[in-house]
VOGU-3710 file (C-alpha; in Angstrom, 3 decimals, decimal comma):
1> xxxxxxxxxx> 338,502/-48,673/38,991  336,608/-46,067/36,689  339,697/-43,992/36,217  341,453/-47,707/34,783  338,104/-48,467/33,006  338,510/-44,685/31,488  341,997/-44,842/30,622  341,418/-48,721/28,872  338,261/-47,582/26,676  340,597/-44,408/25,732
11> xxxxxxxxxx> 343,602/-47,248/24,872  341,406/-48,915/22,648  339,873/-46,493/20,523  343,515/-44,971/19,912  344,334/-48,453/18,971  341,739/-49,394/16,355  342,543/-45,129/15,491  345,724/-47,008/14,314  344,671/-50,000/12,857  342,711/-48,119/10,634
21> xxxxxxxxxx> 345,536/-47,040/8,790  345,008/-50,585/7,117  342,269/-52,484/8,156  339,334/-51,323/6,085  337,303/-53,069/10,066  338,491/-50,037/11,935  338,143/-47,620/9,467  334,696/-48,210/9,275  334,465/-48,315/13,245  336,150/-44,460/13,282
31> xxxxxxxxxx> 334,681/-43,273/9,768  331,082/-44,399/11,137  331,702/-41,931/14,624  332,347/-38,990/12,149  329,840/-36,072/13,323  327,827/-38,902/14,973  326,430/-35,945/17,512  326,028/-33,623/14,584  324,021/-36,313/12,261  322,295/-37,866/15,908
41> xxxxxxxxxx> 320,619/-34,167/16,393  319,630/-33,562/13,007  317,808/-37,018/12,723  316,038/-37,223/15,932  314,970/-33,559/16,578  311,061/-33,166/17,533  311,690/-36,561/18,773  309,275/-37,967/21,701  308,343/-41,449/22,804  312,068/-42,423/21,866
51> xxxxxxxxxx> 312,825/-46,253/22,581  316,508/-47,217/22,137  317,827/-50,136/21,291  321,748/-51,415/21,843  323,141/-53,632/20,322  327,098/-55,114/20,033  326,573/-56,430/15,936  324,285/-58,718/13,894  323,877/-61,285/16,489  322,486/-59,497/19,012
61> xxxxxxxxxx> 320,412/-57,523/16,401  318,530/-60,866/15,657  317,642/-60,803/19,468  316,338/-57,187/19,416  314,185/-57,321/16,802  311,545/-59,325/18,103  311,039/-56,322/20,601  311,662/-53,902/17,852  309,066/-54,963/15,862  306,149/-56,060/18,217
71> xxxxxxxxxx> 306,570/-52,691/20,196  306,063/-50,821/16,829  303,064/-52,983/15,854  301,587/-52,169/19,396  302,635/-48,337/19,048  303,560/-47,161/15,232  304,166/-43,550/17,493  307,163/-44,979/19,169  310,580/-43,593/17,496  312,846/-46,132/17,539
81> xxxxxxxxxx> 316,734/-45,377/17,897  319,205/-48,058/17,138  323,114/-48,378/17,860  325,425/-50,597/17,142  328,951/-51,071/18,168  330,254/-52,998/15,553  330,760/-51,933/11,623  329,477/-55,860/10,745  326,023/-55,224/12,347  325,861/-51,285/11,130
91> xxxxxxxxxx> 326,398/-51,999/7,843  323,906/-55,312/6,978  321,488/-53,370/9,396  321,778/-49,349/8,740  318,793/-49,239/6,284  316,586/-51,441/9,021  312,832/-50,734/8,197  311,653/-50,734/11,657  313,785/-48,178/13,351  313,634/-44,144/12,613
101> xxxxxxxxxx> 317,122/-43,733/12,733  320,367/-46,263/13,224  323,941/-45,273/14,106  326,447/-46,141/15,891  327,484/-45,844/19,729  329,923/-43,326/20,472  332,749/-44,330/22,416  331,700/-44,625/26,120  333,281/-41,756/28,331  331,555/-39,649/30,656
111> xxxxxxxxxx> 331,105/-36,942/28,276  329,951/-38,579/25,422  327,376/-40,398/27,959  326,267/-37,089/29,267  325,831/-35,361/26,095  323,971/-38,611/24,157  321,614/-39,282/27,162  320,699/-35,299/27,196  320,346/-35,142/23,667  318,068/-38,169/22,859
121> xxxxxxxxxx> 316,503/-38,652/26,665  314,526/-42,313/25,983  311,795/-42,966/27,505  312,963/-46,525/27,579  316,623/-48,427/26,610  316,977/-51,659/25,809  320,302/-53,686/25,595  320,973/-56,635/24,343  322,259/-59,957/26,178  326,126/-58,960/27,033
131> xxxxxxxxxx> 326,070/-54,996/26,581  327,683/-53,447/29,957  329,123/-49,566/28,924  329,701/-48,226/32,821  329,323/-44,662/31,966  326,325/-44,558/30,008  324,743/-46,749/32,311  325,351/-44,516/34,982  324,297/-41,517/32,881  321,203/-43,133/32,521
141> xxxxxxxxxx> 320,692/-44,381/35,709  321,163/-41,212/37,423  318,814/-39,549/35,092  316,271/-42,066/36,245  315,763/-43,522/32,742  315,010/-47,380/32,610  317,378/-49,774/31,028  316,490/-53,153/30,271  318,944/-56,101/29,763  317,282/-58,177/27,236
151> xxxxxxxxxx> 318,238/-62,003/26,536  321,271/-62,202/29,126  322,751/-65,135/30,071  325,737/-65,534/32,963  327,993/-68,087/33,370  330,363/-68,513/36,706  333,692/-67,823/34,754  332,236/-63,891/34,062  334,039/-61,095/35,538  331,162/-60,384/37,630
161> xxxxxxxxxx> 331,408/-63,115/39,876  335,586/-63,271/40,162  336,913/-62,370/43,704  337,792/-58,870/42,023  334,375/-58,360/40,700  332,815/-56,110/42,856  333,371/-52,903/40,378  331,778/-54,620/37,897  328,967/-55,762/39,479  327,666/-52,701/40,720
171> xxxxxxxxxx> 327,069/-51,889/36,844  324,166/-54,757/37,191  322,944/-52,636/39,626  322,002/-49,810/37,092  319,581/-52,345/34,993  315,692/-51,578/35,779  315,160/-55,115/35,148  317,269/-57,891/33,937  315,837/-60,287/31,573  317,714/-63,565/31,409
181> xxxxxxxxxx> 317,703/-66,921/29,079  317,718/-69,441/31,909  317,090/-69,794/35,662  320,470/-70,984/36,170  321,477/-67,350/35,096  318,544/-66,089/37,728  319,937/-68,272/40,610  323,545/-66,943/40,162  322,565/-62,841/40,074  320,597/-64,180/43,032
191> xxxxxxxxxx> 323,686/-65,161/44,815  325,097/-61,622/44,640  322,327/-59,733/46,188  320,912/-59,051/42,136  316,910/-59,647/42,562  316,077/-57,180/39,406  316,149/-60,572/37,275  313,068/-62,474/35,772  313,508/-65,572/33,806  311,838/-64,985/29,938
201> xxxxxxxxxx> 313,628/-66,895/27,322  316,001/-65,900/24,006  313,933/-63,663/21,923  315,858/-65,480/18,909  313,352/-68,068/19,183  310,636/-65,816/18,788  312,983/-64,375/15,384  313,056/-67,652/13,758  310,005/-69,283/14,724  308,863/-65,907/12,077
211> xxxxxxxxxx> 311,246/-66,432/9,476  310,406/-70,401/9,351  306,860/-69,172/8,977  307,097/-66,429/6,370  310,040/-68,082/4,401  311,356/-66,842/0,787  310,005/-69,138/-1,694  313,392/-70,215/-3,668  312,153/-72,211/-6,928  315,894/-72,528/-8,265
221> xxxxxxxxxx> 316,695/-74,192/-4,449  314,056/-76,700/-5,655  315,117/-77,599/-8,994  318,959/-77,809/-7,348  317,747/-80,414/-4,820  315,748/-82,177/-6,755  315,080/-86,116/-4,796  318,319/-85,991/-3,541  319,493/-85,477/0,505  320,808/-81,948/0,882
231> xxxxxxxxxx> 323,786/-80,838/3,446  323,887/-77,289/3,979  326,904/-75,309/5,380  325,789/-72,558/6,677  327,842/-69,131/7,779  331,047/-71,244/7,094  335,074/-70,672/7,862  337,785/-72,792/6,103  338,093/-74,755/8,973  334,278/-75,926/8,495
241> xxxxxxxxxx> 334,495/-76,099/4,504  337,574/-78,534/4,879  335,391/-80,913/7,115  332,966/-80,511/4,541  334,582/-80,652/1,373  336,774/-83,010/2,371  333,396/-85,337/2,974  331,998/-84,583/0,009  334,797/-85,782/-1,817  335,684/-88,968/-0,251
251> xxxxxxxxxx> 332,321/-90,485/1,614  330,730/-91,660/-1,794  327,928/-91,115/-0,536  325,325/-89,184/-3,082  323,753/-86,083/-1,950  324,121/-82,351/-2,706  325,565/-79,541/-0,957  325,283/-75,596/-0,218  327,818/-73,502/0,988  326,778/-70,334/2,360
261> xxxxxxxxxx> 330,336/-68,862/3,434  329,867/-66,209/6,393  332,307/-63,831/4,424  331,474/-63,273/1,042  333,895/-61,380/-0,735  334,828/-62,345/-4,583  338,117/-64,069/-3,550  336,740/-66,299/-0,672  333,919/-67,242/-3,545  336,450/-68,491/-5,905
271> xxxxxxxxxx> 338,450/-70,602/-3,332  335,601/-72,161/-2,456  334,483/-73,066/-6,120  337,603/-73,908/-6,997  338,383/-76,929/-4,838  335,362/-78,765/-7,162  335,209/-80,161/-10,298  334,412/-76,481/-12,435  331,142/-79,384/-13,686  329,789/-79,762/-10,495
281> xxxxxxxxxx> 329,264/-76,475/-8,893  327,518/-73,315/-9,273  327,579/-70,194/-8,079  324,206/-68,642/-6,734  324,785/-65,426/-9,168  324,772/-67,166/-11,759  322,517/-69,721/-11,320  319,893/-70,273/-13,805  317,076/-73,309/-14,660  319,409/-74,794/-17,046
291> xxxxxxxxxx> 322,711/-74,943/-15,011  321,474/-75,455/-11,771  319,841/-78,934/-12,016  323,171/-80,562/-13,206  324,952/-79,205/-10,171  326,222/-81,062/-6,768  327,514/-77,999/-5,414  325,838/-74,668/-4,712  328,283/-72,057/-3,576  326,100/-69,049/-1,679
301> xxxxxxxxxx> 327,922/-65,086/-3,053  324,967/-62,989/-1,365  323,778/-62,469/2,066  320,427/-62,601/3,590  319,680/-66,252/2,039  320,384/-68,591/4,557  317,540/-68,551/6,739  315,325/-69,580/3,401  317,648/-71,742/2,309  317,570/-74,368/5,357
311> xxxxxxxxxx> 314,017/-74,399/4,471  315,101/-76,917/1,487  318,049/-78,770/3,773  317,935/-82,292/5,008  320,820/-81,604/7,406  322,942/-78,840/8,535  326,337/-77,918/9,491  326,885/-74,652/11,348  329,870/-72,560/10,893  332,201/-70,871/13,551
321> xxxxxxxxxx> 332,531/-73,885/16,087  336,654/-74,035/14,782  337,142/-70,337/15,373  335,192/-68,143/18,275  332,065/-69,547/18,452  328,918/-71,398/16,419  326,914/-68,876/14,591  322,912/-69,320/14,538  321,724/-72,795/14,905  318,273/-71,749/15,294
331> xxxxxxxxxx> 317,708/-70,690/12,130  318,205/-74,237/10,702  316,435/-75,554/13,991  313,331/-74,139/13,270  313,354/-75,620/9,637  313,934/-79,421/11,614  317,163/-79,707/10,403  319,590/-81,730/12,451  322,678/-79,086/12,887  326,296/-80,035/13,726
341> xxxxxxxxxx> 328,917/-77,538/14,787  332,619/-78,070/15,654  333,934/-77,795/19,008  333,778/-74,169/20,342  330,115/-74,204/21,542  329,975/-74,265/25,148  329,013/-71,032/25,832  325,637/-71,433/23,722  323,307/-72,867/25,899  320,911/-73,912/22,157
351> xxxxxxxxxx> 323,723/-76,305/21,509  323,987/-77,904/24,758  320,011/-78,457/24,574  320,252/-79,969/21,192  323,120/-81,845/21,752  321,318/-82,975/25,392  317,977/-84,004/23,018  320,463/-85,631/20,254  318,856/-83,519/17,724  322,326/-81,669/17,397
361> xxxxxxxxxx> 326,319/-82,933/17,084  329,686/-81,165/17,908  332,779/-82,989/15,790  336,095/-81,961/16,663  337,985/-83,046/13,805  337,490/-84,663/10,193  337,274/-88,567/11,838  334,384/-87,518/14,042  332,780/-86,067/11,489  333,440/-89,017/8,895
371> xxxxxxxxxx> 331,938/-91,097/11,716  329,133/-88,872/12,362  328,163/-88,988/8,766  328,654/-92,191/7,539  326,018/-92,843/10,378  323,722/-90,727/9,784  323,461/-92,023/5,746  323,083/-95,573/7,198  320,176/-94,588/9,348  317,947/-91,372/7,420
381> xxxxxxxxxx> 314,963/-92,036/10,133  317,748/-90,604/12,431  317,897/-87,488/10,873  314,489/-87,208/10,479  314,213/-87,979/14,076  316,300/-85,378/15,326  314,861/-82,893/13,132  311,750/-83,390/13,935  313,265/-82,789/17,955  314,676/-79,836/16,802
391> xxxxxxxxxx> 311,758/-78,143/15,189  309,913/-78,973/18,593  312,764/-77,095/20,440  312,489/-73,673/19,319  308,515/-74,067/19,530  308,326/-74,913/23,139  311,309/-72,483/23,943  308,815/-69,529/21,912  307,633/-66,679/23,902  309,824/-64,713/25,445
401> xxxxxxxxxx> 309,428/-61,335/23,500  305,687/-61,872/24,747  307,020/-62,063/28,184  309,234/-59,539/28,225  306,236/-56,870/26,952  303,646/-58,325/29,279  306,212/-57,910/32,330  306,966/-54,232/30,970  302,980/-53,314/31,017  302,523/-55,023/33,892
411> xxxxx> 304,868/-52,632/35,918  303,521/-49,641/33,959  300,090/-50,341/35,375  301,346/-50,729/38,398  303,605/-48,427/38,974
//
């Protein structure tokens, strides 16, 4: 099974080697592994105390850096080394404040293992929620060097727990300790002989339950909403922005909108802006106090406002839910917005608690949402209620980064 495992991670980098050829995507992913070794070397040498962090892109970033950043506050001697996998997360994150050095992760084979584990050897490694790379794990693990699985969650449908999942199991095994979301995730390792599994929590709570606290004041957010109920679209695809132009156009309802598109790029700005009335909407960039008052529409052209923005928002739709999956409902949580997502959200367990305490809503097409809505206009204590159930969410679900570092010195004392 390693040998197919070999030969598959081998097929894949040869084909995103040719995809590169014109998809500017993969020719970051190869550009970015240029020298890596070379560059790795030159930026950690002297190096001691090393603490690495893993993690796929952005959205697992936002999990790790609770850790990051309480482990450095605890010890500003640490030296922090963080990887990525994906170009998306390497290139928002690559300047990162908190770590001594970011890259990315070299392609997993047994030599690149070998050679990264002898040249950085971590006191400690940290991945994050669905990072499983067999040979660097067992590099690692036979070099006696603890790896912890941070935020995991497992579902029955994983290949672990197929009749043919044996192989991959076994990389599990190679965790020092598993730290999961839920104890339904706990009970089901449990059922395959995995006891290396305490129940903490998503550090994401911890992440926003920060940012909530030490929001960006945004005067010209303000002035834009004036008295008026604000819907904001956060991390948005066309499939969202039709639900939600589409309502904006026809409802008659009065209230004001922000679109925060997750892809930013000139052209996707100017579709957006132009399926409104050129009168009506704005574009952040060139927003000032005299144009922005006047405006219905805010369209978002930067990244690394949202999480303020929801500050200002009376109700939130989340992007993603019509393509792979929601992006962060959190954020918007932890600000008491209400949040409503399209369809493709079973797999985040945040959306089935929300949904469970009605403080979130999943619409599948534009009549649900109409319905949705129209309902929640008739009735504004509802969305004030399920706010408010929201906001109380991510504060009782707070704590796990806590947890996870108490359970780490615990086992240091001990040991």
């Amino acid at each position: 099974m390693s040998l197919l495992y070999y030969t598959g991670i081998r097929l894949y980098h040869l084909m995103v080697f040719l995809a590169s050829l014109f998809n500017e995507k993969a020719r970051e992913f190869i550009r970015g592994r240029k020298g890596l070794f070379s560059h790795l070397e030159e930026n950690t040498a002297g190096w001691d105390q090393t603490v690495w962090f893993h993690c796929a892109s952005l959205g697992e970033f936002e999990q790790g850096r609770p850790l990051i950043e309480e482990m450095k506050a605890r010890d500003p001697g640490l030296k922090i080394l963080l990887t990525f996998f994906s170009p998306s997360g390497y290139r928002i994150r690559k300047d990162y404040s908190h770590a001594d050095y970011v890259t990315y992760l070299p392609v997993d084979t047994p030599s690149n293992a070998r050679r990264l584990v002898e040249l950085l050897q971590p006191e400690k490694v940290f991945f994050i929620k669905y990072e499983y790379w067999y040979f660097l794990l067992r590099e690692l693990h036979g070099q006696d060097i603890p790896v912890f699985l941070v935020s995991a969650i497992f579902r029955k449908e994983q290949v672990f727990f197929r009749w043919y999942g044996g192989w991959f199991r076994k990389m599990l095994h190679d965790y020092r300790q598993i730290f999961v979301q839920d104890d339904a995730s706990r009970q089901l390792l449990l059922q395959y002989g995995i006891t290396h599994v305490a129940v903490s929590g998503d550090t994401r709570f911890d992440r926003v339950r920060k940012i909530s606290r030490n929001a960006t004041t945004l005067p010209l957010i303000e002035k834009f909403r004036g008295d008026e109920l604000l819907v904001i679209g956060g991390s948005t695809w066309p499939g969202d922005e039709e639900l939600l132009i589409r309502y904006y156009k026809e409802s008659g309802h009065s209230f004001k909108m922000i679109l925060a598109p997750h892809e930013v790029y000139e052209q996707n700005i100017q579709r957006l802006s132009a399926a409104f009335d050129t009168r009506e909407v704005v574009i952040w960039s060139g927003a000032h106090v005299e144009n922005i008052p006047q405006a219905r529409v805010l369209i978002i052209d930067v990244v690394g406002l949202l999480s303020a923005l929801y500050g200002y928002g009376n109700l939130a739709f989340i992007g993603g839910g019509f393509g792979k999956g929601i992006h962060n409902i959190l954020e918007a949580a932890t600000h008491g917005l209400p949040v409503i997502f399209g369809p493709n959200h079973q797999k985040f367990k945040e959306a089935l608690d929300l949904k469970s305490r009605e403080a979130a809503f999943s619409v599948s097409n534009f009549s649900e949402f109409r319905e949705l809505m129209d309902s929640l206009f008739a009735d504004r204590r509802q969305i004030r209620t399920s706010g408010k159930t929201a906001r109380f969410y991510v504060e009782e679900n707070a704590g796990a980064t806590t947890r996870i570092l108490n359970f780490l010195t615990v086992r240091v004392i001990n040991s």
